[in-house]
KELOVO-350090 format. One record per atom (N, C-alpha, C, CB): x, y, z. Coordinates in steps of 0.001 Angstrom, whole numbers, plus 500000, padded with zeros to 6 digits. Glycine has a CB too. Layout:
<pts>
XYZ ...
</pts>
This chain:
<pts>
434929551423088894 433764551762089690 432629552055088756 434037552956090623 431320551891089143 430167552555088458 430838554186089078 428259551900089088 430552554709088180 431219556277088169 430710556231089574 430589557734086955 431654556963090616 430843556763091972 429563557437092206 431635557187093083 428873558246091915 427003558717092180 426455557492091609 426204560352091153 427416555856090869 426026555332090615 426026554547092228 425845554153088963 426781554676092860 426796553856093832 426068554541095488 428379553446093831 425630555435095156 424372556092095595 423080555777095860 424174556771094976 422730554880094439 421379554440094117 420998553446095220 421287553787092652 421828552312095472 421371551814096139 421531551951097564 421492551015095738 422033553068098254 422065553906099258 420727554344099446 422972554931099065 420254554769098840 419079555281098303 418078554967098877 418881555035097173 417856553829097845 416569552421098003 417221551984099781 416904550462096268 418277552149100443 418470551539101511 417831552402103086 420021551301101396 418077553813102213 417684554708103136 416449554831103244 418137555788102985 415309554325101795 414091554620101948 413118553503102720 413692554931100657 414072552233102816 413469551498103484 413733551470104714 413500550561103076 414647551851105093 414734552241106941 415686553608107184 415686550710108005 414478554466107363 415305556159107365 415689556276108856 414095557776106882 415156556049109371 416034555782110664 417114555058111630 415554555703111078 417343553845110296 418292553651110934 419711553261109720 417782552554112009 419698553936108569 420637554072107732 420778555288107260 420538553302106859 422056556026107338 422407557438107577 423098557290105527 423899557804109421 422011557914105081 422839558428103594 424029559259103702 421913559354102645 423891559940104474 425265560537104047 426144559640103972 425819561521104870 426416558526105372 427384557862105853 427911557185104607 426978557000106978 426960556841104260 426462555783102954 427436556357101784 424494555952102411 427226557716101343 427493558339100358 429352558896100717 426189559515100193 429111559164101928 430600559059102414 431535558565101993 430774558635103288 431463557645103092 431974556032102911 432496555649101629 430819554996103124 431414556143100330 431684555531099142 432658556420097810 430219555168098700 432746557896098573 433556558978097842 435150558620098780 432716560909098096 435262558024099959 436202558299100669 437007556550099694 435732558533102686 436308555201099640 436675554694098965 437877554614097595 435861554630098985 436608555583096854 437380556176095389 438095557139095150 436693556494094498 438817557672096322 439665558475096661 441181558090096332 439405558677097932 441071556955096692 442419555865096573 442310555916094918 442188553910097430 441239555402094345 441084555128092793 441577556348092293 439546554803092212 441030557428092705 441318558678091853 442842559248091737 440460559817092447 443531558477092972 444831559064092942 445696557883092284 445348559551094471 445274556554092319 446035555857091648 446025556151090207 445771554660091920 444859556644089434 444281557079087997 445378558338087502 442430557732088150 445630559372088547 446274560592088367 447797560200088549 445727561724089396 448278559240089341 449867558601089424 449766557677088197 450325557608091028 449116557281087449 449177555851086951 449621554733087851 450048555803085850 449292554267088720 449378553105089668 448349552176089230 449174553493091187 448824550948089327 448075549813089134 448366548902089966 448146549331087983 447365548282090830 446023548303089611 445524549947090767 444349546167089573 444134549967089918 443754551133090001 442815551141091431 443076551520088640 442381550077091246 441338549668092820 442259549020093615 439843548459092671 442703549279094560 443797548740095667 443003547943096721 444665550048096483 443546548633097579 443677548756099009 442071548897099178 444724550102099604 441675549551099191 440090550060099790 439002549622099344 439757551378099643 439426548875097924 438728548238097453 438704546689097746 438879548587096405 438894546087098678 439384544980099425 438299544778100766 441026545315099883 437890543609101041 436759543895102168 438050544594103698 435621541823102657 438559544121103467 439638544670104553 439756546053104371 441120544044104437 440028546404103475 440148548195103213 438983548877103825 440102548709101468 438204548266102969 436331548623102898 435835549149104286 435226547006102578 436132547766105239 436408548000106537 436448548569107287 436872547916106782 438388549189106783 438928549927107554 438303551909107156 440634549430107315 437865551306106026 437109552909105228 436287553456105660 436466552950104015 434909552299106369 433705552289106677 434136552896108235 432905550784106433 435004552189108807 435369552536110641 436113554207110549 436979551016111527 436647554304109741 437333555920109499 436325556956109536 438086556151107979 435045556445108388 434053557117108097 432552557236109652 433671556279106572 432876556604110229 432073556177110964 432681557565112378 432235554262111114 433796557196112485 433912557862113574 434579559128112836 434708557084114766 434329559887111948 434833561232111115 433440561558111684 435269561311109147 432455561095111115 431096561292111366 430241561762112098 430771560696111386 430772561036112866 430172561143114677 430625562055115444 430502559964115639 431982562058115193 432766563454115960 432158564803115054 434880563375115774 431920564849113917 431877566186113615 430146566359113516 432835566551112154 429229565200113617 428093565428114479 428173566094115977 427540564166114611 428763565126116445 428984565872117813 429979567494118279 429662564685118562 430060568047117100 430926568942117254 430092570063116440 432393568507116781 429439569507115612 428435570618114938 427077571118116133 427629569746113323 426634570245116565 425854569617117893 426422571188118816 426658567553118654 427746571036119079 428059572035120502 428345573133119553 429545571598121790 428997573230118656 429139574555117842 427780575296117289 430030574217116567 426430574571116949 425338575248116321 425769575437115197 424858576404116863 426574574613114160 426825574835113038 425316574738112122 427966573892112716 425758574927110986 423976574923110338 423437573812109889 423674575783109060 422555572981110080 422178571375110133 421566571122108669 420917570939111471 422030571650107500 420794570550106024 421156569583106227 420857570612104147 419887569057106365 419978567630105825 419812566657107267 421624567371104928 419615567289108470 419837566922109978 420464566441110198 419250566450110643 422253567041108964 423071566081109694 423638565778111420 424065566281109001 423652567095111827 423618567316113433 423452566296114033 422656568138113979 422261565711113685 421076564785114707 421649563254114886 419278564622113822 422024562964113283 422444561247113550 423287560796114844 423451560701112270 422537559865115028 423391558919115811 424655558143115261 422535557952116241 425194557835116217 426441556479116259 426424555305115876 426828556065117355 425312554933115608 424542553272114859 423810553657113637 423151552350115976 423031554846113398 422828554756111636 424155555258111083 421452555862110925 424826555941111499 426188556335110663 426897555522110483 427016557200111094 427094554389111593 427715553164111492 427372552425110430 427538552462112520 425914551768110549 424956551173109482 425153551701108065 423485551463109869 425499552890108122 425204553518106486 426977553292106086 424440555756106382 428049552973107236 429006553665106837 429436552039105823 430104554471108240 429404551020106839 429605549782106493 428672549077105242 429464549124107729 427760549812105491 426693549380104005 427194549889102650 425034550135104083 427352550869102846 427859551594102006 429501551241101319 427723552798102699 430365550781101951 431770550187101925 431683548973101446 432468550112103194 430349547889102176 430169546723101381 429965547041100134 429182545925101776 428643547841100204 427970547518098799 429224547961097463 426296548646098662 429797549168097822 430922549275097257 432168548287096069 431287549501098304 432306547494097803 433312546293097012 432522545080096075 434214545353098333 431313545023096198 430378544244095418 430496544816094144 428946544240095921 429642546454093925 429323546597092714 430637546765091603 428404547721092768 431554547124092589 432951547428092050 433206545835091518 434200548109093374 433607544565092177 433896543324091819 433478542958090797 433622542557092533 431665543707090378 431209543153089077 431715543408088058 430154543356088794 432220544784087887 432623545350086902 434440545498086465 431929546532087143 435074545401087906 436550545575087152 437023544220087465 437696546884087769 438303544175086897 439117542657086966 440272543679087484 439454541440085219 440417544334088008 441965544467088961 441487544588090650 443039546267088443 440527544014090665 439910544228092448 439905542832092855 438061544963092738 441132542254093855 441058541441094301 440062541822095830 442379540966094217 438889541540095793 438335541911097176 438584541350098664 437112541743097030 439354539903098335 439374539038099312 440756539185099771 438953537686098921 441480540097098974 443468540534099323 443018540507100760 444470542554098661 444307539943101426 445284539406101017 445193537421100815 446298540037102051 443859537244101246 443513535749101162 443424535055100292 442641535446101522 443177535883098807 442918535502097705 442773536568096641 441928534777097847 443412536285095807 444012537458094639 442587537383093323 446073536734093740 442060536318093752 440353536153092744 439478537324092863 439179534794093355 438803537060092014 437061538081092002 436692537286091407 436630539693091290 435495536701092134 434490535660091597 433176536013091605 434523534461092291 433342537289091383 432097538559090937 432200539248089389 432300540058092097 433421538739088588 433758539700087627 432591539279086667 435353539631087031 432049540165086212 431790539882084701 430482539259085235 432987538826083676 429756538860086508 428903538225086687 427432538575086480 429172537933087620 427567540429085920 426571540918085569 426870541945084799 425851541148086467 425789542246083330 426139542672082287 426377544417082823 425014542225081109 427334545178082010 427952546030082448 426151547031082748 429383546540081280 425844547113081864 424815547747081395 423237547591082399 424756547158079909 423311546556082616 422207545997083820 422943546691084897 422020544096084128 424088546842085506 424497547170086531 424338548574087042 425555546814086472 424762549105085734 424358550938086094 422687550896086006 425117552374084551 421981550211084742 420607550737085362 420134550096086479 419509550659084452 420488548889087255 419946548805088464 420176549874089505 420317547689088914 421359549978089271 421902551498090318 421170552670090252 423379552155089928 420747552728089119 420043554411088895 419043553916089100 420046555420087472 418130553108088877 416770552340089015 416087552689090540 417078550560088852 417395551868091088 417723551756092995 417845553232093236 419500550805093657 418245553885092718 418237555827093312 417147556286092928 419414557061092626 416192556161091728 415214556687091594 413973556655092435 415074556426090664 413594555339092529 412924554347093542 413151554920095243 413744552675093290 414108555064095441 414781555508096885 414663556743096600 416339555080097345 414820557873096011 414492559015096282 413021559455095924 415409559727095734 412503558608094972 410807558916095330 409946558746096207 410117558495094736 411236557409096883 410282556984098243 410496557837099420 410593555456098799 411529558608099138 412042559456100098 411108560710100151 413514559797099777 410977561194098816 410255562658098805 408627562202098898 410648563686097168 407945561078098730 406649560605098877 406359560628100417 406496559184098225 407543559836101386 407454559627102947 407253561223103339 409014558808103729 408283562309102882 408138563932103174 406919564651103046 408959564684102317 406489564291101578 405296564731101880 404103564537102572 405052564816101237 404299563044102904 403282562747103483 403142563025105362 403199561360102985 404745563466105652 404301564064106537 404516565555106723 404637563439107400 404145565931105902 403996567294106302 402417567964105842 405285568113105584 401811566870105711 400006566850105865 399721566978107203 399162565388105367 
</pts>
């Protein structure tokens, strides 16, 4: 993986171009719930290290988990008055969706560039015809590039409305 916060960045840049209808958290979710699998295969020694979730099928099934974790505990913070940073309370059922699946794609992409044990297309095809297709080094600074960009555009849109 780009250590997973780099896979943020372009969450980021995604959220700043349509804040209403792509839910960062979902986004950011989605993409810790992913490398969850990684982290425990890393601590068992299991290989390969990107499995299951790292597979558009996994991804998928990661993004639909995340989607409705989401929504229910929106809707449950909602009747409880739990305490809202960040408005998580508020999202809807279609940007959480949007962020959850964006976020799961973009995932198995940036992941494909960089490792050779991620078959993404399992069980159809044991290839990655993403490996190596971009220099390791271009990849993280586009990522951080894409978060910087997206969170300036984020705190620029804030201020400007609160003129």
């Amino acid at each position: 993986m780009p250590f997973t916060p780099f896979h943020f960045g372009p969450g980021a840049a995604l959220q700043a171009l349509a804040p209403r209808h792509v839910s960062f958290i979902a986004f950011c979710g989605t993409n810790v719930l992913i490398d969850v699998e990684s982290l425990i295969n890393l601590v068992r020694s299991r290989h390969p290290v990107h499995a299951f979730f790292h597979t558009y099928i996994g991804a998928t099934l990661a993004a639909g988990a995340a989607t409705l974790l989401l929504w229910g505990a929106c809707r449950l913070g909602r009747r409880w008055r739990l305490p809202n940073p960040f408005g998580w309370r508020d999202l809807d059922a279609v940007p959480i969706a949007i962020g959850a699946f964006a976020g799961a794609y973009s995932h198995v992409v940036l992941d494909s560039l960089m490792h050779g044990d991620i078959a993404p297309f399992s069980p159809f095809s044991q290839s990655n015809p993403l490996f190596g297709a971009v220099p390791l080094d271009a990849l993280h600074a586009g990522c951080a590039v894409a978060g910087m960009v997206g969170f300036v555009a984020l705190l620029w849109r804030e201020a400007r409305q609160e003129r």
